[in-house]
Steps between C-alpha positions, in 0.01 A plus 500: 500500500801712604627494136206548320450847716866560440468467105171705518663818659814440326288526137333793643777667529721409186206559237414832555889603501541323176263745286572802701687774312851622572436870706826703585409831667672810461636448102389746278416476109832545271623840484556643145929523452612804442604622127274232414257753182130428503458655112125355437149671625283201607120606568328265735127492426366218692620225766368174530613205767412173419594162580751273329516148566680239420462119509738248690518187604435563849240762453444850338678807579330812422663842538378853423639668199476874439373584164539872361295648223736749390594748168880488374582679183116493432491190512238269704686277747441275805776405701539209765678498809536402915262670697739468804866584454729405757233461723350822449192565345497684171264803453488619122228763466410645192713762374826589288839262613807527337609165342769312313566190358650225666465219265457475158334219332682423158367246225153469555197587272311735771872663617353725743320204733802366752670826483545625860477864680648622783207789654709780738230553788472802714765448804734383231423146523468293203182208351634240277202392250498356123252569208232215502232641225495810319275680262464744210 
């Protein structure tokens, strides 16, 4: 009887530390570097959070992604990226950011999907995201 308590609290307490999320207080999101140029005028016109999940063996993980409905060079684009950044939670509100690109995504048909964008944020810190759809 002993060990079946035993296992019991044991599971109790190893299961809920096995999906639990990695928290370290006090770190802030990553600073911009200085004499790094932000050339490009972003325009974010909408922000959407939604879940992404994906399928495992074990069981699904699902994580919200931050999705930005923005204008660059008059063109329609929505970017994805982390909601939280180290461990801080990422507040985009609509607006003008200044932007540049970060990675470029060579050879394919639709060139501009992939590419990603690095968005300077007021306090200087910085939101990594990537272009997921565009239009027009």
């Amino acid at each position: 009887m002993k060990k079946y308590v035993l296992l019991l609290l044991s599971l109790l307490v190893v299961i809920p530390s096995l999906q639990a999320q990695k928290t370290r207080f006090g770190q802030v999101p990553p600073m911009a570097k200085p004499g790094v140029d932000y050339p490009l005028l972003l325009h974010v016109t909408g922000v959407h959070i939604r879940s992404h999940c994906e399928p495992s063996l074990a069981r699904a993980s699902c994580d919200d992604v931050l999705y930005v409905d923005a204008v660059l060079n008059g063109m329609k684009i929505e970017l994805m990226g982390d909601t939280v950044t180290n461990s801080m939670r990422v507040y985009l509100p609509p607006g003008d950011y200044q932007a540049r690109l970060t990675a470029k995504n060579p050879g394919t048909i639709l060139t501009a999907l992939g590419q990603g964008y690095e968005l300077l944020l007021p306090g200087k810190s910085i939101w990594d995201g990537s272009i997921s759809g565009y239009s027009e």
